[in-house]
FIVO-286982 format. One line per field, with one value per residue (C-alpha): x, y negated, z. Coordinates in pm, whole numbers, plus 50000, padded with zeros to 5 digits. Layout:
N
X: [X,...]
Y: [Y,...]
Z: [Z,...]
END
This chain:
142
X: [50729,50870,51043,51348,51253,50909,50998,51269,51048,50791,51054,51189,50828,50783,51046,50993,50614,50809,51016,50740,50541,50821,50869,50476,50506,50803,50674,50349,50558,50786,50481,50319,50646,50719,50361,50431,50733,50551,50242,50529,50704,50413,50359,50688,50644,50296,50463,50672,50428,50228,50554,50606,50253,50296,50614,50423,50132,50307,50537,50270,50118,50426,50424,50030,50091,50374,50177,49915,50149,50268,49923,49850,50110,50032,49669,49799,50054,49776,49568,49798,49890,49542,49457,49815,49662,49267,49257,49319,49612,49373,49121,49441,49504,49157,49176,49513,49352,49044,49254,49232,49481,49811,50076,50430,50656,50764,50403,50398,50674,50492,50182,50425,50330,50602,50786,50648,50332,50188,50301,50126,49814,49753,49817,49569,49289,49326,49280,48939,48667,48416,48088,48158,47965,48139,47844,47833,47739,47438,47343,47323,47160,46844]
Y: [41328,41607,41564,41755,41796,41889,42173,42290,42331,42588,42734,42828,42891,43162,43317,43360,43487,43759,43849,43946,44086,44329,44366,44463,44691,44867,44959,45078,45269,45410,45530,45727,45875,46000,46116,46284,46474,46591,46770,46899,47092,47202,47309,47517,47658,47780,47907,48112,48275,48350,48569,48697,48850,48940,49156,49319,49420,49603,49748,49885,49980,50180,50308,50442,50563,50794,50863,51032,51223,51373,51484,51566,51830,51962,52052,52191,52450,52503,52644,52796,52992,52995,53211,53427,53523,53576,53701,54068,54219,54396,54090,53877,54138,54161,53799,53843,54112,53949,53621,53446,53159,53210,53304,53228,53461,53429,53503,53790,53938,53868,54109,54364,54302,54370,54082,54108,54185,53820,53972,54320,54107,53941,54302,54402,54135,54264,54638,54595,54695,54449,54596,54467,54070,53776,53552,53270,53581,53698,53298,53292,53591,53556]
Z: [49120,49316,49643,49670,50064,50030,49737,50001,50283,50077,49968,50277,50436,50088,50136,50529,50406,50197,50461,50740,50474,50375,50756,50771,50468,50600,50897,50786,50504,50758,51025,50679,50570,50955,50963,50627,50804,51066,50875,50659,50969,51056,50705,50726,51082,50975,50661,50847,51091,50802,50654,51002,50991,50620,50747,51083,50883,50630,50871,51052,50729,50663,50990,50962,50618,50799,51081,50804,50581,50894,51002,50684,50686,51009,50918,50614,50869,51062,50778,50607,50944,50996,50680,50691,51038,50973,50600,50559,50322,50140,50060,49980,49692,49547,49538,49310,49107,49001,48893,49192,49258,49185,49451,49493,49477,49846,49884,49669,49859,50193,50048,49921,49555,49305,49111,48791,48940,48747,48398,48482,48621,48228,48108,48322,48205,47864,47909,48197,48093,47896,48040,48380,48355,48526,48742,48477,48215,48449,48462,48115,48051,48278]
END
């Protein structure tokens, strides 16, 4: 029934099929994975510019952020120097009496007042006199 010849020869010619299909396979395995290896260094060197400009950005950030505290200080010199200069003694006083902000006592000393001139000033509110209207009173009064 079988010839031992003619099952020898397909065997042979299968097995030579498998082998230059493998050999196709392979190769067009092997061009993928090398294609695959390639987008994935690009991958990484994009990667790493992106954390490169990550960094530079928020050291410039930094850098801006400095840049402003520093102006911001200046301007506040200036005004202060500004209104030590311009603003008379006498207003600066007034301005203390009447409950205006409330000054250091470096500041105090600079307009001659006395240490415990902030314990004397809530003395003071207590004993005014209660004739005298503040603005909001004549608002509400009208």
């Amino acid at each position: 029934m079988f010839d031992w010849n003619t099952l020898m020869i397909g065997l042979a010619m299968g097995a030579a099929l498998g082998i230059v299909v493998t050999l196709l396979l392979s190769r067009k395995h092997s061009g993928s994975a090398e294609n695959v290896r390639k987008q994935l260094d690009a991958l990484k060197t994009e990667h790493s510019r992106y954390q490169m400009s990550v960094t530079e950005h928020f050291a410039r950030t930094s850098e801006l952020i400095e840049s402003l505290n520093n102006n911001y200080q200046s301007i506040e010199q200036h005004l202060k120097a500004g209104a030590d200069a311009l603003v008379s003694h006498d207003y600066k006083l007034s301005q203390l009496r009447q409950g205006g902000d409330v000054l250091s006592e470096e500041e105090l000393n600079h307009l001659g007042a006395s240490r415990d001139y902030a314990a004397q000033s809530d003395l003071d509110d207590h004993s005014r006199d209660t004739s005298r209207t503040t603005p909001n009173e004549v608002e509400t009064t009208r």
